[in-house]
C-alpha positions, 0 to 999 in steps of 0.5 A: 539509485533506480526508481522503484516504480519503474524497476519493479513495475518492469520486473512484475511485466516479465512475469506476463511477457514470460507467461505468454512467451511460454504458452506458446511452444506448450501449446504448439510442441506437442503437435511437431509429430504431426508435422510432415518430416522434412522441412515442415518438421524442421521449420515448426521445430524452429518456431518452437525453438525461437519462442523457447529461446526468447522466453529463455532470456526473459528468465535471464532478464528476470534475475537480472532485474532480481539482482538490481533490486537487491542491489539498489533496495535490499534483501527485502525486495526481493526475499519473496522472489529468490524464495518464491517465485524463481525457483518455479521458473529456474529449475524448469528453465534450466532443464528446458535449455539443457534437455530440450533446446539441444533436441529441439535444435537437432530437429530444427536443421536436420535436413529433408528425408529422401525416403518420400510420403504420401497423406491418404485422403482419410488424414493419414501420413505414411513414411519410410523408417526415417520417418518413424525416427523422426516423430520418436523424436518429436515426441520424446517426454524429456523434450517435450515435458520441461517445456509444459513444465516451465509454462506450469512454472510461470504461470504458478509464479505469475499467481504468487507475484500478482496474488501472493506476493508475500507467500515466505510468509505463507510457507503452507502456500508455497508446498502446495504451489510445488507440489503443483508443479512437480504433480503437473511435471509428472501428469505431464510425463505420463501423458507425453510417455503414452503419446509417444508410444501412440505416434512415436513408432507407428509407420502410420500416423493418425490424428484426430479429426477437427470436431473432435479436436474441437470438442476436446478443447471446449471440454478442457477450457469448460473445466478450467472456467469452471475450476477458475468460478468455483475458486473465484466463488470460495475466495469471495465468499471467504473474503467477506466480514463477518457480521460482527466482531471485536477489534480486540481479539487475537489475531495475525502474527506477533500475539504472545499469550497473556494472562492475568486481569482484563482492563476495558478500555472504556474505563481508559478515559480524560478526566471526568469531573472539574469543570473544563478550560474549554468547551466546543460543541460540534454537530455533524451535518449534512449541508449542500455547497458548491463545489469549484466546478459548478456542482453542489454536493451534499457536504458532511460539515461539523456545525455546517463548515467546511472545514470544521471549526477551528479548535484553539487551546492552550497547554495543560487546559481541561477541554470538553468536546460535545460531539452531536450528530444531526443527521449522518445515518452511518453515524459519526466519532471525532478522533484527535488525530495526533494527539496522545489522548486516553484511549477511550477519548480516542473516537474510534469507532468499534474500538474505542466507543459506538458510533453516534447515531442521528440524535446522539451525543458524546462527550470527550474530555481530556486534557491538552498536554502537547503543544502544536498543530492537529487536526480532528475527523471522524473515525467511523468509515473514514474514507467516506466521511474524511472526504465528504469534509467530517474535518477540523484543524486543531491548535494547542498553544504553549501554556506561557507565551514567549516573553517577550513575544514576537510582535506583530504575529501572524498564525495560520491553520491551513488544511489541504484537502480535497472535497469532492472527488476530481476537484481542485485541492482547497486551502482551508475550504478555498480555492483559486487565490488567497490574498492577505495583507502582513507588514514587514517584519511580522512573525509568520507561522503557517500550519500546513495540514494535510487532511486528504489521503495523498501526500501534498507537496507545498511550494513557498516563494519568497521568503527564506523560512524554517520547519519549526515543527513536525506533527506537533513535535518541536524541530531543535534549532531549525535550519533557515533553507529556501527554495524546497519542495515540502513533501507532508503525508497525508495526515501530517503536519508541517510549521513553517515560520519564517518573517514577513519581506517587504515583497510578497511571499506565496505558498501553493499547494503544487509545484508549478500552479501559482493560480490556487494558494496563499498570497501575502502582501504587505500592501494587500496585491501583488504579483506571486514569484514565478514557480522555479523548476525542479526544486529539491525536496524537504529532507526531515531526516537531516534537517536541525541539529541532533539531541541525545536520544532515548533510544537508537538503532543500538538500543535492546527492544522488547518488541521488534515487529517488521511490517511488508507493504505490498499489493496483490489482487483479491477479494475483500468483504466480497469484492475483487480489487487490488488490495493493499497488504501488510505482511501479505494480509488484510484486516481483520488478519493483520498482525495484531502488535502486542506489547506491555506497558514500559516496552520500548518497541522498534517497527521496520516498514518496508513498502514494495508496492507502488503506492505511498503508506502514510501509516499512522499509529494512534495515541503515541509519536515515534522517533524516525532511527532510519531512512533506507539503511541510514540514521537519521542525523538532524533534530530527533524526528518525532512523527505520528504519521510517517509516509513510506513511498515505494521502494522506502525502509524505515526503522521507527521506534517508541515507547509503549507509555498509552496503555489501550487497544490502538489502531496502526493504518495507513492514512490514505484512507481508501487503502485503510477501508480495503484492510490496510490497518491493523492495531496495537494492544496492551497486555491485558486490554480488552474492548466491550465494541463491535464492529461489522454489518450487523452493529452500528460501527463499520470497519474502516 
């Protein structure tokens, strides 16, 4: 299979190439008539033709690259394109090849005119009848006009390629883009119908002087600059936020009407009384500390740690945490990334609760009924606060310990995350090498977090292990495989197992650095295996054994959404930028996912961008039921943050058993604060909290 990144990336370049390729006999055809007749004429019709054969074959190269993407990717990749995009360059392309080239090639090996001709000092041309029927030709609308039309067509298919990639979802959109081109089309045929009667049977040819050629230029670049600035201004102003407003209100695709009472999702909380099995407190700060590479920064720490603290409990415990915040002035939330908490525990900002401002608390209860590794962070403009280091691993342990229990064990939390921006990626706050000492024979398990926005990969060397959880969620009779790359999206979470040799044994979070990672030994020193070249990648879709499942590809949903990544220029909250969309859409114009609750709900991901989409759904797990167009075979995949690479498919399902308003976004963070997120919402949810410029809560 070809690479998408490459694939794609070559298509969206014959875009330009073709761009320009037309262009130019636009701007230069139109001027044959002013051509000498002869071989003047000739030779200029032959640059003409040449720049309109070229770009002839790269609208042939684009449908091949079209046909490879389907081939290789799917109806999917290329919907937008075959609906869009092509039509606006194929018809006019076919015209020009059937209509145009034939006139042109006629023009370009005619021979010389015997009759002679004289240019007169004022600019004029004079020539015999032959001449006459030469520039008739020249100027003939049905050689002239398909050749604008198909540079209008280009550029019309550049926008929607670059601006509106998704535009099958916008049908308005592709009417006024025909319209467009069959306006232009026929703005083009007048003109071109009036300048041949002006030069096509005149025995005397005059053209327009310099200056005013010039000034004739300036006026249109002048009109288009100020038609492209007042577009420009529109769509920034268009772009920005508003002030304030609800999560919760209708909004996208995908919104059936309910009715019937309203349920706030304040009153959707933990326990509120009894006293907890555990009790943390965390307080947000600010606290300097150095950075790898000299610098200091100022951290944002919970309790002054980075990462935060580690947050231990057991199954089935009632656990109170008492969120403080110092001196964040954005104000700061904990979300329990992973777990299935009632949503007003949930700790997003403007959806779930207000932000806690520098001197406020908030409480969160809820009890732990899942078991495996998590992490906590704030939710309240994530991207900045995740990366300045609001973040803490979070470990729920079986309420009964095996018996009898694996002796000696080690378990370690290990959070992958970079603080700062161009630093080197820390291990639970440290980098460079990590040495700890483990005897022959002890039981290792090594919780792999990644809390950063980019997928990590992790190498482990020397010693044969299993993946015994995904996300939390228990792998049924784990394989014993060695010598793989882990691939864990951003937000997820890998526990791999395995025993200690009597050798060391190293985990990197790189594939070729041995200088930063987790040296054990069981003597406390040693030497980390050499890195192995191209080591194959993890596959959790086939990795264990399968289990009966809930729910398959078979199974009648209640709800079926299908969500298009795709990246587009434009303006967002006032700012130009590439943004990343879903279904062609930015928040707050996102699908908003309606569902009952007892609804079994599939999802379809489809990312034709060319970035990774760790998308991560709040409050529940889903079960992964395809990977590119193949069921998954090994233990059921249960996952809460699935990262889609480029050129990727997933068919994900799960059922709707948490009732509340849930937020669905992507987890590399950045892309979440351009408006890659969206949210779910149970029938008759609503939310008290807002969110924008003017309230205490900031969208993501």
């Amino acid at each position: 299979m070809p690479d998408f990144q490459a694939l794609a990336g070559f298509d969206q370049g014959l875009y330009l190439i073709l761009l320009l390729l037309t262009l130019l006999p636009a701007l230069r055809i139109g001027s044959l008539v002013f051509r000498p007749a002869g071989y003047a004429m000739a030779k200029s019709a032959r640059w003409n033709l040449l720049w309109v054969g070229t770009a002839l074959l790269v609208a042939l190269a684009q449908w091949g690259t079209t046909w490879m993407l389907y081939e290789s990717f799917g109806w999917m990749y290329i919907k937008d394109k075959l609906l869009g995009f092509l039509p606006l360059i194929f018809l006019p392309a076919v015209v020009t090849a059937f209509v145009t080239v034939p006139r042109l090639w006629r023009l370009a090996t005619h021979g010389p005119i015997v009759t002679p001709f004289a240019i007169t000092s004022d600019n004029t041309r004079t020539s015999g009848e032959m001449e006459k029927i030469r520039r008739h030709k020249a100027t003939a609308p049905e050689m002239i006009v398909p050749v604008y039309t198909f540079a209008l067509g280009a550029i019309l298919a550049a926008i929607l390629q670059f601006f509106i990639p998704a535009v099958t979802l916008q049908w308005d959109l592709l009417l006024i883009f025909w319209g467009c081109l069959i306006a232009g089309s026929s703005a083009f045929w007048i003109w071109q119908s009036w300048q041949q009667q002006r030069f096509g049977h005149s025995g005397t040819l005059t053209r327009s002087g310099f200056v005013i050629r010039f000034l004739r230029g300036v006026f249109v670049l002048l009109l288009l600059s100020g038609g492209s600035l007042t577009w420009f201004s529109q769509a920034m102003h268009a772009s920005r936020l508003p002030d304030q407003m609800s999560m919760a209100p209708v909004h996208g695709q995908h919104s059936p009407a309910f009715s019937g009472p309203s349920v706030s999702v304040t009153e959707l909380t933990g326990p509120r009384t009894g006293v907890p099995d555990r009790q943390f407190t965390l307080t947000a700060q600010k606290t300097m500390r150095k950075l790898p590479s000299g610098k200091t920064i100022e951290a944002w720490t919970y309790n002054g740690q980075y990462p935060g603290p580690e947050l231990r409990m057991k199954q089935g415990e009632l656990v109170e945490v008492v969120l403080k915040n110092k001196d964040i002035d954005a104000g700061v939330t904990l979300h329990w990334h992973g777990l299935n908490v009632p949503n007003a525990e949930d700790g997003v900002a403007g959806a779930t609760q207000d932000a806690v401002l520098p001197g406020e608390t908030h409480v969160y209860r809820f009890v732990a009924e899942q078991t495996g590794t998590y992490w906590y962070h704030s939710h309240q403009q994530s991207a900045v606060q995740v990366k300045k280091g609001l973040l803490g691993a979070l470990i729920i342990e079986p309420a009964t310990t095996p018996n009898p229990a694996p002796s000696p064990q080690l378990d370690l939390a290990l959070v992958h995350h970079m603080l700062g921006s161009g630093e080197r990626i820390t291990l639970s706050g440290i980098t460079g090498r990590t040495t700890k000492t483990a005897a022959p024979g002890t039981s290792v398990r090594l919780r792999l977090i990644n809390a950063d926005s980019f997928p990590a990969t992790f190498r482990l060397q020397g010693a044969s292990f299993q993946v015994a959880a995904i996300d939390g969620n228990d792998v049924h009779e784990p394989n014993l495989i060695a010598n793989q790359q882990l691939l864990l999206a951003a937000g997820g979470r890998y526990d791999v197992i395995f025993t200690m040799p009597d050798h060391p044994v190293f985990l990197s979070p790189s594939k070729t650095d041995n200088d930063n990672g987790l040296l054990l030994s069981p003597h406390g020193s040693g030497d980390a295996p050499a890195p192995l070249p191209d080591l194959p990648y993890f596959d959790p879709a086939s990795y264990g054994s399968p289990l009966s499942l809930p729910f398959t590809l078979q199974t009648a949903y209640d709800r079926d959404f299908q969500l298009v990544f795709d990246v587009q220029f434009g303006f967002y909250n006032g700012r130009l930028d590439g943004l990343w969309t879903i279904n062609g859409r930015v928040f707050p114009n996102t699908p908003m996912l309606h569902v009952k609750e007892g609804d079994l709900v599939k999802m379809t991901f489809v990312n034709r961008s060319f970035m990774d989409h760790p998308m991560h759904l709040h409050g529940h797990h889903m079960l992964v039921l395809s990977q590119n167009g193949k069921p998954t075979t090994g233990s059921p995949w249960w996952t809460d943050t699935l990262n889609v690479a480029p050129g990727e498919t997933y068919i994900v399902a799960f059922r709707a058993d948490n009732p509340g308003l849930w937020m669905d976004h992507c987890h590399n963070l950045s892309h979440a604060a351009l408006g890659m997120s969206m949210h779910l919402v149970y029938e008759g949810i609503s939310s008290p909290f807002l969110i924008g410029s003017q309230t205490r809560n900031q969208p993501e």
